[in-house]
C-alpha positions in Angstrom: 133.9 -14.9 -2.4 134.4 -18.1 -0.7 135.6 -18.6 2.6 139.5 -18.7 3.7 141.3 -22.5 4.6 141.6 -23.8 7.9 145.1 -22.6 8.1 144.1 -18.9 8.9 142.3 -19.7 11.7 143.5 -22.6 13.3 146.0 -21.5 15.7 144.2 -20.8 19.7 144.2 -17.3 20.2 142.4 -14.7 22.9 138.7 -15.9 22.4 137.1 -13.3 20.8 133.1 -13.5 22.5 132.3 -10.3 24.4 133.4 -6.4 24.5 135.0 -5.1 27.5 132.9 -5.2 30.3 134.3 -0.9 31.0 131.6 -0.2 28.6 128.1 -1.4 29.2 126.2 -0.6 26.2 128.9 -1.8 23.9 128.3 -5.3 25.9 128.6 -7.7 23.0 129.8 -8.1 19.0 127.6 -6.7 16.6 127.1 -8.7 13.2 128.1 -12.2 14.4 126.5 -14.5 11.5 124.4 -17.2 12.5 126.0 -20.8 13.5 125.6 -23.0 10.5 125.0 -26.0 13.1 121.3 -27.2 13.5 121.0 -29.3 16.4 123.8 -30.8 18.8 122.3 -33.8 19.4 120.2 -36.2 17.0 118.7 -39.6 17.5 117.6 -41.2 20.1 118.3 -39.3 23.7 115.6 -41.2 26.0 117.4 -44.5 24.5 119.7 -47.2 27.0 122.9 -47.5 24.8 125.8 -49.4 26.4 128.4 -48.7 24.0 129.7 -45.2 24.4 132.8 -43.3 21.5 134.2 -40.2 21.0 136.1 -38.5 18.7 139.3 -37.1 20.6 141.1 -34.0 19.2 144.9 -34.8 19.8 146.0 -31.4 19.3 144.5 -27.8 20.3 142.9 -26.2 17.6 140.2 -23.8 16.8 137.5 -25.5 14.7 134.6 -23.8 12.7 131.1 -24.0 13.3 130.8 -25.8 9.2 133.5 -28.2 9.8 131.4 -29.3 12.9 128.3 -29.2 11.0 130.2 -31.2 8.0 131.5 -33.5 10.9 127.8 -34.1 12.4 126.3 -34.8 9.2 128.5 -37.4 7.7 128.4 -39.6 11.2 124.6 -39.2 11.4 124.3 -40.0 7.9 125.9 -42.9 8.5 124.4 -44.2 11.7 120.9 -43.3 10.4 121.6 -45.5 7.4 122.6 -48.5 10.0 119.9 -48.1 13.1 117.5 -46.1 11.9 116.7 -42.5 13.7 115.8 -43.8 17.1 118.8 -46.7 17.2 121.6 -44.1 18.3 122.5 -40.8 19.6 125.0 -38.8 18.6 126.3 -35.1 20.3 128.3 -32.7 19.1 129.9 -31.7 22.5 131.8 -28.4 21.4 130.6 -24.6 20.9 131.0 -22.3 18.3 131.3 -19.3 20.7 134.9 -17.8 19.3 134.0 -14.7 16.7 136.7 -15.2 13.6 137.2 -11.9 12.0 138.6 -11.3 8.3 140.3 -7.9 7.1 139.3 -8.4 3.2 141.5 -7.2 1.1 140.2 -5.4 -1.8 141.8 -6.1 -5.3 141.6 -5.3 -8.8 141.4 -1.9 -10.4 141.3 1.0 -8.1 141.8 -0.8 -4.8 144.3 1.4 -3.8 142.2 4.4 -3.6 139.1 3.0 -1.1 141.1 0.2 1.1 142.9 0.8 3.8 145.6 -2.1 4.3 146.9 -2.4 7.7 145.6 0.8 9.1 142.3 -0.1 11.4 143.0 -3.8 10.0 140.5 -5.3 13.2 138.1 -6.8 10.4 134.4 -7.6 10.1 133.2 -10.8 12.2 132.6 -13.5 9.2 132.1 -16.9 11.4 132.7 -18.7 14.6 134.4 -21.2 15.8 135.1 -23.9 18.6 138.0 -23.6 20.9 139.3 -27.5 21.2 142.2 -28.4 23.9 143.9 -31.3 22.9 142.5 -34.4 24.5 139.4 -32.8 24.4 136.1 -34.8 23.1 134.3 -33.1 20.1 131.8 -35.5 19.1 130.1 -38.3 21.2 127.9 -41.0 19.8 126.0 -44.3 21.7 124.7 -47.3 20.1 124.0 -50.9 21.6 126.0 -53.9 22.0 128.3 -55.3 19.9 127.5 -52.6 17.5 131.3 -50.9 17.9 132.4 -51.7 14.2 129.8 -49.2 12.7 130.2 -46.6 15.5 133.7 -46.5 14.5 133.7 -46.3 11.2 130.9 -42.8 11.7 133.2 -41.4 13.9 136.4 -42.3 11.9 134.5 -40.4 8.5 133.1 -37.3 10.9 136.9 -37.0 11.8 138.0 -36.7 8.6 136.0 -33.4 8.4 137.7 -31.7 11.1 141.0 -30.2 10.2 143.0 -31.8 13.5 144.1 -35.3 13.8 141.5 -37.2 15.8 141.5 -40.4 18.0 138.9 -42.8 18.0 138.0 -43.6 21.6 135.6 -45.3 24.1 134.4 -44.7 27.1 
């Protein structure tokens, strides 16, 4: 089974990270699955580069922890391809600490006998994901002068993987 649009969990809600604190030794989730991200910041992050973007969310959405690893992939791909791996640095400047939950629905055959529909319809943890403000900066990249064409055009295709319109800004 593959995982659910954008649409089902876009819209901000209560961030879901933590338990009540009322009851100690129930202090956190159980079952979270991993983060699909692998590192926040690639590149070069000892390295003197002048020309600072960011990618801008203009609206407030929740955004999942593979759309930000779709996002960081494509713009590294792309300025790895142009400077080489110490001619940049790029930072994903978000958190996946939201827990997104899913109340499958069973169908097919005999469904109606072992599910449950909206009765105890909380649902299993299946992902996190990022709570973004709008005006908020999701990704952040650096390169050196007169280099803004390509930086632009990395963070214009890393926005296309995030499911909220995105400006283009610098520092």
């Amino acid at each position: 089974m593959g995982i659910r649009p954008a649409r089902c969990y876009k819209k901000l809600e209560r961030p879901y990270t933590r338990q009540s604190r009322r009851k100690p030794k129930k202090g956190f989730v159980k079952g979270v699955p991993g983060s699909k991200i692998h590192r926040f910041e690639v590149g070069n992050s000892k390295g003197d580069f002048p020309v600072v973007m960011y990618v801008v969310a203009k609206a407030p959405v929740q955004i999942r922890h593979n759309a930000l690893e779709s996002a960081r992939i494509n713009a590294n791909k792309t300025l790895n391809d142009e400077f080489g791996k110490t001619g940049y640095f790029l930072k994903v400047r978000v958190f996946p600490h939201h827990v997104m939950r899913e109340n499958p629905l069973a169908s097919g055959a005999g469904a109606d006998r072992f599910q449950t529909g909206m009765r105890k319809a909380f649902g299993r943890p299946i992902g996190t994901a990022a709570q973004v403000k709008a005006g908020q900066k999701i990704i952040e990249a650096r390169v050196g002068k007169g280099q803004e064409k390509i930086i632009r055009k990395a963070l214009k295709k890393a926005a296309a993987k995030l499911p909220v319109p995105c400006n283009i800004e610098s520092a």
